[in-house]
N, C-alpha and C positions, 0 to 999 in steps of 0.2 A: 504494500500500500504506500508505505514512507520512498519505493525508489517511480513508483508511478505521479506520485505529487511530483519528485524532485523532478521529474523528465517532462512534465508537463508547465510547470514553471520555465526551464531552460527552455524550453520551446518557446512558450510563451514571451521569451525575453530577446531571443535571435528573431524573432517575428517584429518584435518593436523594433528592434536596432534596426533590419533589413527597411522596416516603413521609413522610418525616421533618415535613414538614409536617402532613399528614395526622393520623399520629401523635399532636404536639404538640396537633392539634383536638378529638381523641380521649381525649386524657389530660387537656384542662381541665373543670374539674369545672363549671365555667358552662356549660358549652352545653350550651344549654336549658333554663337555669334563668331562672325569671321574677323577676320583680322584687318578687312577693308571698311567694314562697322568702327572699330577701335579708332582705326585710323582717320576715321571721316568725324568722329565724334571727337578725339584730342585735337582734330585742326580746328572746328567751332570753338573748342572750350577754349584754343590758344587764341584764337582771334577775339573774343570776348575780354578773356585777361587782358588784351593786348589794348582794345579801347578803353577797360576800365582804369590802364595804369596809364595809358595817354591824357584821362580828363584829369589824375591825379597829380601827374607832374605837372599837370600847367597851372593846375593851382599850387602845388606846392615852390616851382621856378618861382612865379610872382611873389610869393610869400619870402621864396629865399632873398628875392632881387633886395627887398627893403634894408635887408641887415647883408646886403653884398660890404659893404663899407669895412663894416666891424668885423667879418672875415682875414681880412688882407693886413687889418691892424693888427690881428693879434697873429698871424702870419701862418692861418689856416686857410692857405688858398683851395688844399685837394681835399681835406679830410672832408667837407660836406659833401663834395660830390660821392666817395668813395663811400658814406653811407647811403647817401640816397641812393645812391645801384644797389650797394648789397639789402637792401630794406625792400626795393623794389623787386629783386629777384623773390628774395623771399614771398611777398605778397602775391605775385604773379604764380610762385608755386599754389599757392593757397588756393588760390582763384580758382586756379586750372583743375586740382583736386576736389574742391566742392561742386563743378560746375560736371565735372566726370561722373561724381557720384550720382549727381541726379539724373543723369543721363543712363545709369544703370550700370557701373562700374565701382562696384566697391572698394573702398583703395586700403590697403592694407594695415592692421593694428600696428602701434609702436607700442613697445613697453614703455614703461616709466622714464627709464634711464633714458630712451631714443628722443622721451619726450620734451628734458632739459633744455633748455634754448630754443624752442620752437616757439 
């Protein structure tokens, strides 16, 4: 009796797993999607990033122009620009990753540690 339960449970348990797999097959939004999908969806997503950090830096240039003066005085000619690129790369990742996800591309977890400086 006690090895007909136990073998009726594990059955029961490789049934869930095998659905539950299934399932997960079922609800990724990749399968079946080619690589010309990917590819046609990361060019929108870039082109988007690519207008949202064009209307940024023009506000942002005008904003830098005012204090261009106090710049050169304290004889930081390169360091604003060299963050506004790396700030701009940044942001333009971001873009491109949220704009992917919604698009049905889920981008993949970081751990904690991956997370620091992000």
């Amino acid at each position: 009796m006690i090895r007909v339960a136990a073998l009726a449970v594990t059955a029961a348990l490789l049934l869930a797993s095998c659905a539950q797999q299934e399932r997960a097959a079922q609800a990724d939004p990749r399968t079946g999607a080619s690589a010309e999908r990917y590819d046609r969806d990361r060019e929108i997503c870039r082109g988007v990033a690519d207008d949202y950090m064009r209307r940024r830096r023009n506000i942002d240039d005008s904003r830098r122009e005012v204090n261009a003066g106090t710049y050169e005085r304290y004889g930081q000619t390169t360091l604003p620009h060299q963050m506004a690129n790396y700030g701009d790369s940044r942001s333009a990742d971001k873009v491109i990753a949220s704009c992917m996800e919604s698009r049905g591309w889920p981008q993949p977890s970081k751990s904690w540690w991956e997370k620091i400086g992000s």
